[in-house]
C-alpha positions as CSV (number, residue, x, y, z in Angstrom):
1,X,123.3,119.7,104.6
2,X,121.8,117.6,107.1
3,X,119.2,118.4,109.4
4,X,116.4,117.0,111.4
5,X,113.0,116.9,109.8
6,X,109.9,116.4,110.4
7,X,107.3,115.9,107.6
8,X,103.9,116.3,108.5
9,X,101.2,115.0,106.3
10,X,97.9,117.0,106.2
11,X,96.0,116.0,103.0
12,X,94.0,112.9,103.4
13,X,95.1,111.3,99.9
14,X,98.7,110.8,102.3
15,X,100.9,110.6,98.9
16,X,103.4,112.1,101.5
17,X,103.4,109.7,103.8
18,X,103.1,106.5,101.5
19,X,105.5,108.5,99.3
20,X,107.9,108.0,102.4
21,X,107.1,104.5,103.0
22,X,104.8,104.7,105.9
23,X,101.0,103.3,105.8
24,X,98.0,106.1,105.8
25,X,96.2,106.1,108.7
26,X,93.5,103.9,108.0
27,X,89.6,105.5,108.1
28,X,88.0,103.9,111.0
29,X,90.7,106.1,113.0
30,X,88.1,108.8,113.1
31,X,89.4,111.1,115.4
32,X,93.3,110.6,113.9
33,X,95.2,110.0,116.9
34,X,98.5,111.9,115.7
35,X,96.6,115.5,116.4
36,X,95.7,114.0,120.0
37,X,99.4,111.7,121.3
38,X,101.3,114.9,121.4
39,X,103.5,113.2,118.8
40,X,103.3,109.7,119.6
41,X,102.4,108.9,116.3
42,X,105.5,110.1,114.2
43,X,107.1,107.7,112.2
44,X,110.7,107.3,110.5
45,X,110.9,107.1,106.8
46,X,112.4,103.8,105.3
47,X,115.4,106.4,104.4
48,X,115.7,107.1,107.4
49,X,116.1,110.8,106.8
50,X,113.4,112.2,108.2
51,X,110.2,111.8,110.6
52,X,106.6,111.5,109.3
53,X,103.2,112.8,111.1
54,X,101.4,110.5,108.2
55,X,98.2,111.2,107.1
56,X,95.4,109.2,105.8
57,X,91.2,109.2,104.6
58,X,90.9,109.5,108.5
59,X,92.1,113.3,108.2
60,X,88.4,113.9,106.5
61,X,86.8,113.2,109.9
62,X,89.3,115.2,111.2
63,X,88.2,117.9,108.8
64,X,84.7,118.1,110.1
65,X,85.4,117.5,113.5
66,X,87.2,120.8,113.8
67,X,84.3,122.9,112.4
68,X,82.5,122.6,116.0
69,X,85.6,122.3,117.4
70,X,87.0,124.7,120.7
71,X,90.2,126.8,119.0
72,X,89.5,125.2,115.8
73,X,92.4,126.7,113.9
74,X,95.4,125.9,115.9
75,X,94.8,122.4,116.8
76,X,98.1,121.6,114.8
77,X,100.0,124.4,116.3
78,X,99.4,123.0,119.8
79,X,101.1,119.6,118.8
80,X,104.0,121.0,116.7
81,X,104.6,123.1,120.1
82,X,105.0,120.2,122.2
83,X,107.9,119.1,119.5
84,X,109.1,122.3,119.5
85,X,113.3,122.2,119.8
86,X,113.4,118.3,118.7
87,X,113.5,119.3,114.9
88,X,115.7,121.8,112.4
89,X,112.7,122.2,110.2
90,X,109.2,120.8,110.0
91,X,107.8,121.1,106.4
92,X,103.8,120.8,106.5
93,X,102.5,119.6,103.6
94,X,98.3,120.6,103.1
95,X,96.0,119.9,100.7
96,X,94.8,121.4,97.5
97,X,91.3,122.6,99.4
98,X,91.1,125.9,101.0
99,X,90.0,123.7,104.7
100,X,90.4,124.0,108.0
101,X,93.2,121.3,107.5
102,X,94.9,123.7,105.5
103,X,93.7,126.5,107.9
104,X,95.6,124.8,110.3
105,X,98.4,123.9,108.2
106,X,99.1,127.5,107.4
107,X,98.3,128.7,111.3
108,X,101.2,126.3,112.6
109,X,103.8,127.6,110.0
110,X,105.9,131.0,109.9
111,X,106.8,130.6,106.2
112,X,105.1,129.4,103.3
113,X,106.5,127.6,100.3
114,X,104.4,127.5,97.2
115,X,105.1,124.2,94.7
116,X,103.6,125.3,91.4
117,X,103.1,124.4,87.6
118,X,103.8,127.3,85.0
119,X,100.1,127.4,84.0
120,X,97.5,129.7,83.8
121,X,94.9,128.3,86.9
122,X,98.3,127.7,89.1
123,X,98.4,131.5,89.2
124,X,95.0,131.9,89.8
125,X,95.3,129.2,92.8
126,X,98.6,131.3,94.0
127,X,96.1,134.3,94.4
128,X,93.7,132.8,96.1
129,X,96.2,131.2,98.7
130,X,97.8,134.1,99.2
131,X,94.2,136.0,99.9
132,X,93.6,133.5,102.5
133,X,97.0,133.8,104.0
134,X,96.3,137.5,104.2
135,X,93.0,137.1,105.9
136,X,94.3,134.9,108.5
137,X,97.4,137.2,108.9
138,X,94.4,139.5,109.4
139,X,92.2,137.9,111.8
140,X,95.1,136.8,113.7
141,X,97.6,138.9,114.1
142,X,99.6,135.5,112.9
143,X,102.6,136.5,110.3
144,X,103.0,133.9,107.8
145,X,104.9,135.2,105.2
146,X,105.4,134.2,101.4
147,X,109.3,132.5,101.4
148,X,109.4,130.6,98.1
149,X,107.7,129.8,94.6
150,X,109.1,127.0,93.3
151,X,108.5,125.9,89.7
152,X,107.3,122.1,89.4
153,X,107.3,120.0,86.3
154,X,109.2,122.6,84.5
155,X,109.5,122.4,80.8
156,X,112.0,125.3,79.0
157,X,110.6,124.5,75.9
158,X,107.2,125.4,76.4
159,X,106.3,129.4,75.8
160,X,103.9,129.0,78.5
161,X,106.3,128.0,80.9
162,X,108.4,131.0,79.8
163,X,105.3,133.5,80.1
164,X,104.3,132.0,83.5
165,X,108.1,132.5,84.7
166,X,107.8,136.1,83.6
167,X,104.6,136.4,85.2
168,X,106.1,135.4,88.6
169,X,110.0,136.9,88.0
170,X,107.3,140.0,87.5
171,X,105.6,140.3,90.6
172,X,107.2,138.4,93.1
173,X,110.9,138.4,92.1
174,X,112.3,138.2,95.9
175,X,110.9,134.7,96.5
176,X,110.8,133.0,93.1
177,X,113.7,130.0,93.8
178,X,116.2,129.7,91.1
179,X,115.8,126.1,91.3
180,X,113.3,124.3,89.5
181,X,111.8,120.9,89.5
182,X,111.7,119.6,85.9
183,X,109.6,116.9,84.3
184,X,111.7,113.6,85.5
185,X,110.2,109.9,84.5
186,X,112.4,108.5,87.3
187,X,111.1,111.1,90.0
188,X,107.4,110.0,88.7
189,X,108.4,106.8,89.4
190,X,109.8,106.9,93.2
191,X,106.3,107.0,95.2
192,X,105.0,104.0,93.0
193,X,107.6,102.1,95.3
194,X,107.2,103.5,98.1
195,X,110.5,105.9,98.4
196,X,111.9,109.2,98.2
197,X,113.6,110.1,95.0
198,X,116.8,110.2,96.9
199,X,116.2,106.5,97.4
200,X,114.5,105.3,94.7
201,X,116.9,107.5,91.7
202,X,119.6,109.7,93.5
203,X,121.2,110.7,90.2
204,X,118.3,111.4,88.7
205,X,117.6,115.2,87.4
206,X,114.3,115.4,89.7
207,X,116.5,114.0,92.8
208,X,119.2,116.5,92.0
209,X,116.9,119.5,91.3
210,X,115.0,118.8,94.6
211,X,118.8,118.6,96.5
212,X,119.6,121.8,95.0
213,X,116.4,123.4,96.1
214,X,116.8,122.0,99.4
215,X,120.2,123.9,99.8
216,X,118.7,126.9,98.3
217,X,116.1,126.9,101.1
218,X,118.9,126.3,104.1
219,X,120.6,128.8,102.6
220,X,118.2,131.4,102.8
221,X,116.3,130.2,106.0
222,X,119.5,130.0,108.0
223,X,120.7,133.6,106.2
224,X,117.8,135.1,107.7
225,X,118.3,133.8,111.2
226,X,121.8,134.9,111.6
227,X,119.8,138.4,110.1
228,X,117.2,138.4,112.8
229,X,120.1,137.8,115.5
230,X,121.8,140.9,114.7
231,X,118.9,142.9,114.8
């Protein structure tokens, strides 16, 4: 299953990126040199698995500097295409907000992966994001597409869980992932020290859910390429 990766970390908290091991960018780094060094700036992970574009409280200047910015939504794009052959996959992780981070975030992407909770407001959210992802399809003439809904901090036993599943097996059964992610102390645990579950736990259920989803993703990613070959 191995491939190159790259991780790139766009929400200013940075759990990503101390999740990995790697140290935010601190704030007084205003204009967060990782969007300006064409890549300079990527670190390795202490698993050494994967490369990290990390993130930090640094990313909010970042934020607001792009609102007067030339070509303010593909700022990210232009980077990525300067790394563009050196990686299998790069997996973008944005924030929560609805921001030009995330603007960006979903610009540079062709396929979008949703991590969600079986509640009520996490399909509320999912509508929104997928509004936006329409509008910027829209505006344009980018095609980010919907390619997963995964199902976070699943619990069978709880009827909500069950309803929300419905819900989603309801209305978007081609990209609802058979894998979840299920409530896992252990997983909780890994970015407390610094490492990814595969490090930290690699027989816990959480690891093991999140290698299964993994391969569920290759598989279809890599299904579709051979498709788009043939065509």
């Amino acid at each position: 299953m191995k491939r190159k990766v790259l991780l790139v970390d766009l929400d200013p908290q940075a759990n990503a990126t101390t999740g990995s091991g790697i140290e935010k960018i601190e704030e007084t780094e205003t204009t967060h040199p990782t969007w300006e060094s064409g890549g300079t700036k990527i670190k390795t992970s202490n698993s050494g698995g994967y490369d990290v574009l990390p993130a930090g409280p640094g990313l909010i200047a970042k934020e607001a500097e792009l609102r007067v910015a030339e070509n303010r939504e593909i700022q990210l794009e232009r980077l990525l295409n300067q790394l563009e052959g050196k990686y299998d996959y790069t997996i973008i992780d944005c924030p929560p907000a609805l921001n030009l981070l995330t603007i960006n975030g979903l610009r540079a992407a062709n396929s979008l992966m949703v991590p969600m909770q079986c509640e009520y407001y996490a399909l509320e959210g999912l509508a929104a994001l997928l509004q936006t992802v329409d509008q910027l399809n829209e505006r344009t003439g980018h095609t980010l597409e919907l390619e997963a809904i995964v199902r976070t901090m699943f619990d069978p036993r709880n009827k909500l869980t069950q309803q929300v599943t419905e819900e989603l097996a309801t209305h978007f059964p081609e990209v609802l992932f058979s894998t979840v992610i299920p409530r896992n102390v252990r997983l909780a645990e890994a970015p407390s020290f610094g490492k990814p579950a595969l490090d930290y736990e690699p027989n816990a259920k959480g690891t093991l859910a999140y290698l299964a989803l993994a391969g569920e993703l290759i598989e279809r990613m890599e299904e579709q390429g051979v498709k788009a070959a043939h065509e």
